[in-house]
NULUMMI-281633 format. One record per residue (C-alpha): y, x, z negated; residue in one letter. Coordinates in Angstrom, 1 decimal, decimal comma, padded with zeros to 4 digits. Example, Ala and Ser with C-alpha at 12.3 -4.5 7.8 and 13.67 -1.06 7.14 Angstrom:
! residues 2
<rec><c2>-004,5</c2><c1>012,3</c1><c3>-007,8</c3><aa>A</aa></rec>
<rec><c2>-001,1</c2><c1>013,7</c1><c3>-007,1</c3><aa>S</aa></rec>
This chain:
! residues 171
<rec><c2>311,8</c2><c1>-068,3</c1><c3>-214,6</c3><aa>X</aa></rec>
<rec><c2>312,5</c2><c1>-066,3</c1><c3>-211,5</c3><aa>X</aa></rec>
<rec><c2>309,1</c2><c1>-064,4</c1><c3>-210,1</c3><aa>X</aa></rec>
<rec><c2>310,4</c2><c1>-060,8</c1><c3>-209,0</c3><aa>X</aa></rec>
<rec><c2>308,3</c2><c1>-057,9</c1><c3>-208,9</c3><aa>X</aa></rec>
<rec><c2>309,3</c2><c1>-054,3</c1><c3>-208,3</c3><aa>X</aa></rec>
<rec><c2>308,4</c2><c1>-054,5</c1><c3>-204,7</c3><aa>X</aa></rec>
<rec><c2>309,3</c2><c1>-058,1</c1><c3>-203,7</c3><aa>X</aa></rec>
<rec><c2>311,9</c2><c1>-061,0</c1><c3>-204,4</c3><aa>X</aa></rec>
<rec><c2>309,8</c2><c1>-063,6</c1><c3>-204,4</c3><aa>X</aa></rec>
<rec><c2>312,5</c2><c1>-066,1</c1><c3>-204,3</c3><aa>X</aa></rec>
<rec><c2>314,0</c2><c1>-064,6</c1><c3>-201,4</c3><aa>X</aa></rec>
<rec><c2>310,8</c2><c1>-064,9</c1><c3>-199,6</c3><aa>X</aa></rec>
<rec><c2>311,2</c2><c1>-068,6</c1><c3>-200,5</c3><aa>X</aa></rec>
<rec><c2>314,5</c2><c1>-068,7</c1><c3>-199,3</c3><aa>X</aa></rec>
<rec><c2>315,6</c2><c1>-070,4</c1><c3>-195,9</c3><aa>X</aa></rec>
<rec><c2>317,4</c2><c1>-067,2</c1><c3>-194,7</c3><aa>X</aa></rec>
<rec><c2>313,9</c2><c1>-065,5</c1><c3>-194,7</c3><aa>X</aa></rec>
<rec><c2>311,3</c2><c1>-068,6</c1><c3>-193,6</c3><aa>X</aa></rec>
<rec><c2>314,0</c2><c1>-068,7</c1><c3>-191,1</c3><aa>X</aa></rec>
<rec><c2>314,2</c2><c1>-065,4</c1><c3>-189,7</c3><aa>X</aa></rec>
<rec><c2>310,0</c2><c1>-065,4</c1><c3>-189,6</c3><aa>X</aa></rec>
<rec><c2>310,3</c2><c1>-068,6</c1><c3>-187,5</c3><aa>X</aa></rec>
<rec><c2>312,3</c2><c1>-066,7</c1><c3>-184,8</c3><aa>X</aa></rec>
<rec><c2>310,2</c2><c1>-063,3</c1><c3>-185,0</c3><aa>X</aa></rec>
<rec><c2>307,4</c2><c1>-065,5</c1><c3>-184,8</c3><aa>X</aa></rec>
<rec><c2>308,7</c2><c1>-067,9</c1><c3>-182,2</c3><aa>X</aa></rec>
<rec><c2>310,0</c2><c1>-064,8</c1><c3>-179,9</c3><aa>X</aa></rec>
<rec><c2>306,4</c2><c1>-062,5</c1><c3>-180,1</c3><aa>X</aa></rec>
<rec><c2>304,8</c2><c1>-066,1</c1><c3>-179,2</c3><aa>X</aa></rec>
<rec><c2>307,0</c2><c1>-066,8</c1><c3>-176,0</c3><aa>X</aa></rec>
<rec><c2>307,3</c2><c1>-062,6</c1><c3>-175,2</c3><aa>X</aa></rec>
<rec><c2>303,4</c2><c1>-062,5</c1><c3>-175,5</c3><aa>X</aa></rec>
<rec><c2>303,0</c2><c1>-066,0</c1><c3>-173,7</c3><aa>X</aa></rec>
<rec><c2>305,0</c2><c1>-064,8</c1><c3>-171,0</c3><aa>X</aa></rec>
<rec><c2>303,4</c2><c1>-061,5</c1><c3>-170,9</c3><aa>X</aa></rec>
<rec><c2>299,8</c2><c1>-063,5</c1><c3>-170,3</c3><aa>X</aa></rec>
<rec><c2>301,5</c2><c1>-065,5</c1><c3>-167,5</c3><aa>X</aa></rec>
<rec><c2>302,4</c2><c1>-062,6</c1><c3>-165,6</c3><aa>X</aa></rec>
<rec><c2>300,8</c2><c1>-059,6</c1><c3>-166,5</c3><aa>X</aa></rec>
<rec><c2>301,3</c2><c1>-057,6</c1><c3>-163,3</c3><aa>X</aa></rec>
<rec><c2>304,5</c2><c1>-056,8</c1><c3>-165,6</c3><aa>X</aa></rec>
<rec><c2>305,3</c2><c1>-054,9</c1><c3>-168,4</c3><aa>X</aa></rec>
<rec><c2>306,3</c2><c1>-058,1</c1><c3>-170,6</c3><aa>X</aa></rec>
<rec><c2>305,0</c2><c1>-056,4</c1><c3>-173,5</c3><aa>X</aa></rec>
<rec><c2>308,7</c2><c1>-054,7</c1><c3>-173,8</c3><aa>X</aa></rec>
<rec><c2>310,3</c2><c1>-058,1</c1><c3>-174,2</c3><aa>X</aa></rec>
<rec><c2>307,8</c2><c1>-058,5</c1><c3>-177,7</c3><aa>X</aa></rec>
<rec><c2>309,6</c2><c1>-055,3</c1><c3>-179,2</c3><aa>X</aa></rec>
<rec><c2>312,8</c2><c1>-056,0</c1><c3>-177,6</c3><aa>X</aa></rec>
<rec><c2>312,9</c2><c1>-059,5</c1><c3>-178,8</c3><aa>X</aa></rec>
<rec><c2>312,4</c2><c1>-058,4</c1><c3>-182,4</c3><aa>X</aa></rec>
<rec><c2>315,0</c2><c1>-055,4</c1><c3>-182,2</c3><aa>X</aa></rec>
<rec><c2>317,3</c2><c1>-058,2</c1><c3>-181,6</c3><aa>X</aa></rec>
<rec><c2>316,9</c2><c1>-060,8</c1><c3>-184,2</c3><aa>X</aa></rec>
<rec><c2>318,3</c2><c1>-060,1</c1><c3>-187,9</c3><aa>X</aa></rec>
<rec><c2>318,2</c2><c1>-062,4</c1><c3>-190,7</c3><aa>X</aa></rec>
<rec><c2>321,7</c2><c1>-062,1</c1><c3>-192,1</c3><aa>X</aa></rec>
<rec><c2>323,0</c2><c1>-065,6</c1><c3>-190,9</c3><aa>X</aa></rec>
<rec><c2>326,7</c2><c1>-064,7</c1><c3>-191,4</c3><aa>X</aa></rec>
<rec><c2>326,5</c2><c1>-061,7</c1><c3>-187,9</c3><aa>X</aa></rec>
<rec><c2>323,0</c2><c1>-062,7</c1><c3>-186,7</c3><aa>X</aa></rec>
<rec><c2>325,3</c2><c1>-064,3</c1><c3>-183,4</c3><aa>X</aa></rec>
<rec><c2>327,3</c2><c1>-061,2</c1><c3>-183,2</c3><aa>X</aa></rec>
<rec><c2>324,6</c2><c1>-058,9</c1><c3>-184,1</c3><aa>X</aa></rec>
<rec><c2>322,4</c2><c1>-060,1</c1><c3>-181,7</c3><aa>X</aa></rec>
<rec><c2>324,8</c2><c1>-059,9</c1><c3>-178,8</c3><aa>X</aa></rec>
<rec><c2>325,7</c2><c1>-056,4</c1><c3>-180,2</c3><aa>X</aa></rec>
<rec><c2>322,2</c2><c1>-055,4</c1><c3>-180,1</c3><aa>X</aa></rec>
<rec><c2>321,6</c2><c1>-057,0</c1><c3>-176,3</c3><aa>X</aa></rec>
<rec><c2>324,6</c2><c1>-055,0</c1><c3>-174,9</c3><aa>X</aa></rec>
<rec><c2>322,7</c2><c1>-051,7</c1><c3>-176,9</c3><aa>X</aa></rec>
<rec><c2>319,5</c2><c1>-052,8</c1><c3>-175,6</c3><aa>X</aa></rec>
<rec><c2>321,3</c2><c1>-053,0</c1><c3>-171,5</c3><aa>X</aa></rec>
<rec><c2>322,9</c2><c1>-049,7</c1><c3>-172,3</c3><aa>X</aa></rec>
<rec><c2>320,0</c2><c1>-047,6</c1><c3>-173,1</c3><aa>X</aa></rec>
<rec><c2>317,7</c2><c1>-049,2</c1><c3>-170,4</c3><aa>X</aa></rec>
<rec><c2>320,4</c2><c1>-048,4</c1><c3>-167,6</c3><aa>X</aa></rec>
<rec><c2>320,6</c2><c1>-044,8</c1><c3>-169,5</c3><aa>X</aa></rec>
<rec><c2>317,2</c2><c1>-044,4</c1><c3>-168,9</c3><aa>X</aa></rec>
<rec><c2>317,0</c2><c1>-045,9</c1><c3>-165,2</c3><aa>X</aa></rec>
<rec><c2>319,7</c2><c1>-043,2</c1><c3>-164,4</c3><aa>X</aa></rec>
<rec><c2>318,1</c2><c1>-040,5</c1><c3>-166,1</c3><aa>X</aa></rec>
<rec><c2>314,9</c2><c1>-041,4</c1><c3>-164,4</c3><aa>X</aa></rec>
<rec><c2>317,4</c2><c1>-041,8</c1><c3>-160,9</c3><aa>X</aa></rec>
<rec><c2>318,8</c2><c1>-037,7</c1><c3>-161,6</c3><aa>X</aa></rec>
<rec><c2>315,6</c2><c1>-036,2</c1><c3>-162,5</c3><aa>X</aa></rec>
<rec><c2>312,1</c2><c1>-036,0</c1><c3>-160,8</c3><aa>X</aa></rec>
<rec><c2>310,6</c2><c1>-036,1</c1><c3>-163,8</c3><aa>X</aa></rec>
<rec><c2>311,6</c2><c1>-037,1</c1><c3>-167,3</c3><aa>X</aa></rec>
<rec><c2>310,9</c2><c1>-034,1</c1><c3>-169,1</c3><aa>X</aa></rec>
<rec><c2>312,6</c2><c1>-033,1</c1><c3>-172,8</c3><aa>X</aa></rec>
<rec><c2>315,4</c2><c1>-031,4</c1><c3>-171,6</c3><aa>X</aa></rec>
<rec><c2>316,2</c2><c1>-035,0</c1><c3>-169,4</c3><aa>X</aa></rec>
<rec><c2>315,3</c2><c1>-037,1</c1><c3>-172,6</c3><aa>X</aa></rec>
<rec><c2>317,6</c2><c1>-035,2</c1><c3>-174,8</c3><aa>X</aa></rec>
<rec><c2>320,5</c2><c1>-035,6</c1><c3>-172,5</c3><aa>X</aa></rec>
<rec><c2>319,8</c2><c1>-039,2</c1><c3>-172,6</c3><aa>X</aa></rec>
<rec><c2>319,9</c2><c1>-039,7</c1><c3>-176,1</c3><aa>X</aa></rec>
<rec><c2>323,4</c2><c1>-037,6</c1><c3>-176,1</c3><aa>X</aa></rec>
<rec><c2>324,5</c2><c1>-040,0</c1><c3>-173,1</c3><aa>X</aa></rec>
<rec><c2>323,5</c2><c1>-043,2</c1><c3>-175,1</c3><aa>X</aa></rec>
<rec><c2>324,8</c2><c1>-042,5</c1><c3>-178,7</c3><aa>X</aa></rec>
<rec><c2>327,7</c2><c1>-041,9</c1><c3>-176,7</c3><aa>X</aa></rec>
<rec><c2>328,2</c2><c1>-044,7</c1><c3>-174,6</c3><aa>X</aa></rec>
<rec><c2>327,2</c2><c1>-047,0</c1><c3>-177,5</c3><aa>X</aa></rec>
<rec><c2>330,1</c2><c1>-045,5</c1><c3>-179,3</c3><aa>X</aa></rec>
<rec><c2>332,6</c2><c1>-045,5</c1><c3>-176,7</c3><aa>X</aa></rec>
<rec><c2>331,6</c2><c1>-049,2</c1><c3>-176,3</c3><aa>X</aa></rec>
<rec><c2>331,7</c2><c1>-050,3</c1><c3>-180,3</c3><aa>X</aa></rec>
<rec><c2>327,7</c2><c1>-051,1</c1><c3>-180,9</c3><aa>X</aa></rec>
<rec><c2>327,7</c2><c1>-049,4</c1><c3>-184,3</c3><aa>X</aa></rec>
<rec><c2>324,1</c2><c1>-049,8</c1><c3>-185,8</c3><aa>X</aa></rec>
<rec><c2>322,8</c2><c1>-051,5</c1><c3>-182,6</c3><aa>X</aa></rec>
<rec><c2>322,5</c2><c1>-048,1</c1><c3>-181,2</c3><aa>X</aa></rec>
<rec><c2>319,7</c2><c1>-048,1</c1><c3>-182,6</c3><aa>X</aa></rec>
<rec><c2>318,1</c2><c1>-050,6</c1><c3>-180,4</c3><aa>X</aa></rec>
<rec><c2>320,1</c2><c1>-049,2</c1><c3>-177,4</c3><aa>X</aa></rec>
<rec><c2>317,6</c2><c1>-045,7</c1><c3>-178,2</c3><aa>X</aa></rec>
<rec><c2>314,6</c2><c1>-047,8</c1><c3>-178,5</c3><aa>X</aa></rec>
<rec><c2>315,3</c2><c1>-049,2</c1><c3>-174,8</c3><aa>X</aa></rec>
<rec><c2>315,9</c2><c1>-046,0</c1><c3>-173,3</c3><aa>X</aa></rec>
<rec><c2>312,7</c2><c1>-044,7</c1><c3>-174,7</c3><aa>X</aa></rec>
<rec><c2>310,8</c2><c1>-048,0</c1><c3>-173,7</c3><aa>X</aa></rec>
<rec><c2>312,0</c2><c1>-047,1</c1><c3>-169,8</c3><aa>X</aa></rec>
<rec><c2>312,1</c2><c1>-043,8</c1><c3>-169,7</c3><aa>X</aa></rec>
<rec><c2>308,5</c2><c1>-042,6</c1><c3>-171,7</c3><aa>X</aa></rec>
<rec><c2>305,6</c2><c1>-044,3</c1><c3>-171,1</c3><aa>X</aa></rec>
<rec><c2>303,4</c2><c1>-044,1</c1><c3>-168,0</c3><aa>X</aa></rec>
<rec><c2>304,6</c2><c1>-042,9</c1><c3>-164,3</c3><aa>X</aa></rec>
<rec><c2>307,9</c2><c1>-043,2</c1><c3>-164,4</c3><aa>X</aa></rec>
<rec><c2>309,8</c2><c1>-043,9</c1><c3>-161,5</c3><aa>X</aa></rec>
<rec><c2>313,3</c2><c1>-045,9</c1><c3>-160,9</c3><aa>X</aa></rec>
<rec><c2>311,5</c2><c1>-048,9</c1><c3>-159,8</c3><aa>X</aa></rec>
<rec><c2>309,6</c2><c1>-049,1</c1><c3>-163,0</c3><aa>X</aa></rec>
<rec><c2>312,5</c2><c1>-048,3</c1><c3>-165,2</c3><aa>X</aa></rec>
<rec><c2>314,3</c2><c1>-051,4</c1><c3>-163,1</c3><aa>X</aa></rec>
<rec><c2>311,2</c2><c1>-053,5</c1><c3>-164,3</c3><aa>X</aa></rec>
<rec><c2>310,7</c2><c1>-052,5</c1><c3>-168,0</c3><aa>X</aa></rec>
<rec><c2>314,6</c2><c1>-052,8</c1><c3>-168,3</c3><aa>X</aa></rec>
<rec><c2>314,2</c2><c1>-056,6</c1><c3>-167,1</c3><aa>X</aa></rec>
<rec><c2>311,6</c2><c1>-056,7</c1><c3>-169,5</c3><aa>X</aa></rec>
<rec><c2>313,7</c2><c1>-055,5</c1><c3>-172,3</c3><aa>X</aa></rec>
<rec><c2>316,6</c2><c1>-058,3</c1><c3>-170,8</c3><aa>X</aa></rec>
<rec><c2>314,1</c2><c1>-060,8</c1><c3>-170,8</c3><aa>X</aa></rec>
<rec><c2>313,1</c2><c1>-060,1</c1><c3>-174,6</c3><aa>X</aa></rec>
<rec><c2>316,6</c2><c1>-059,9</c1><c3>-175,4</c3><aa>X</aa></rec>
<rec><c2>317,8</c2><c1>-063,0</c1><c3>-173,9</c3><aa>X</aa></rec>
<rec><c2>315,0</c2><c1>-064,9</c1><c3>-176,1</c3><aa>X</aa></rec>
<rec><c2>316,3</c2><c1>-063,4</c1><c3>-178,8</c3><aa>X</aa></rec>
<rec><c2>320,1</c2><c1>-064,9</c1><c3>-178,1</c3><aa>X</aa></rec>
<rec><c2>318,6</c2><c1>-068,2</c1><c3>-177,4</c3><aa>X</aa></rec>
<rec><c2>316,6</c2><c1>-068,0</c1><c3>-180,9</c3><aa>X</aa></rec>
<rec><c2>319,5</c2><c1>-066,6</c1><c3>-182,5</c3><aa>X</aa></rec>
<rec><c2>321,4</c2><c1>-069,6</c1><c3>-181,4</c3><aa>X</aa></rec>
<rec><c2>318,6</c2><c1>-072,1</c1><c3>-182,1</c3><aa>X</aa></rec>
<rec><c2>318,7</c2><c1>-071,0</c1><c3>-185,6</c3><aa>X</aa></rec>
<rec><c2>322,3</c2><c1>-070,9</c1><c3>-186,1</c3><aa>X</aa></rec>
<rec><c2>322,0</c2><c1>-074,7</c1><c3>-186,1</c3><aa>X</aa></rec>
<rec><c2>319,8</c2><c1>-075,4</c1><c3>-189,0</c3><aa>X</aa></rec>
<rec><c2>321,8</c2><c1>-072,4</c1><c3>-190,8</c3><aa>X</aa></rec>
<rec><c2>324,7</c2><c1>-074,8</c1><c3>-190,4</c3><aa>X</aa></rec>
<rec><c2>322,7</c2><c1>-078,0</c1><c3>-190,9</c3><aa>X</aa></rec>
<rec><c2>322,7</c2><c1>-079,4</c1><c3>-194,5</c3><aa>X</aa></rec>
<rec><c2>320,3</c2><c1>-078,0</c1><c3>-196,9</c3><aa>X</aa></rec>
<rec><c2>318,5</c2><c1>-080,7</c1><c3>-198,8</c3><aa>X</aa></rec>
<rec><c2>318,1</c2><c1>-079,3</c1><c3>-202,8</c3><aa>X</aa></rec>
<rec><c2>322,1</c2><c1>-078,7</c1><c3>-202,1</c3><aa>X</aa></rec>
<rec><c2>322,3</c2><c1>-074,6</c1><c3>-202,0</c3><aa>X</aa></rec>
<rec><c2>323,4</c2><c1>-073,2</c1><c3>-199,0</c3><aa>X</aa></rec>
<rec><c2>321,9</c2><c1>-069,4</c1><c3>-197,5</c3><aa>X</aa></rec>
């Protein structure tokens, strides 16, 4: 009898797609918050969202989707380190063009849905605290760093998705 309720698949939470896909999220807030306690004269606390914008749980794209969504991630931080490069401040009228500049740029370069995370890094450089270019260079490293764990995770679990299963059903 399978145990499904309204709100949750019960069996999907038992499946190894999902205990997967918490292992990485889990795996990449621990390293992103590890390293973020290592050094914390940086913002490291951008790689912990960036890491988890990158990883996805469908094992058939995660590879492609994660690249897709580090490229999104690279384009909106240097978005933001230019808007932040052409104007004094980073005001609405400055933010607004960014966004424009970004949706566009992801779609001139093929991201699709990673666009997504390409806004969430241009907002992560350009809006919080003083901005200036040298700390939209530094959160956009931060964001590289979170995103480049994500790859290696992404990787990492491409190999048990291709490893045997032992009760004989694949995910």
């Amino acid at each position: 009898m399978s145990r499904k309720s309204v709100f949750l698949d019960w069996e999907k939470l038992k499946s190894r797609a999902f205990i997967l896909y918490l292992a990485k999220c889990l795996a990449g807030t621990a390293i992103c918050y590890g390293l973020y306690l290592a050094f914390p004269q940086y913002p490291l606390y951008w790689a912990i969202i960036s890491v988890l914008l990158v990883l996805d749980m469908d094992k058939k794209e995660s590879i492609k989707l994660a690249m897709d969504r580090m490229k999104a991630n690279i384009a909106g931080a240097s978005v933001g380190v230019l808007t932040i490069l052409a104007s004094a401040r980073v005001g609405i009228a400055a933010l607004l063009a960014a966004v424009v500049a970004t949706v566009i740029l992801c779609e001139a370069i093929k991201l699709g849905k990673a666009t997504r995370s390409a806004l969430a890094a241009l907002v992560i450089v350009t809006v919080s605290g003083a901005v200036t270019w040298k700390t939209g260079l530094l959160r956009m490293a931060c964001v590289i760093i979170g995103c480049i764990v994500g790859i290696i995770l992404t990787l990492a679990g491409s190999l048990f998705h291709k490893s045997p299963v032992s009760d004989g059903k694949s995910v």
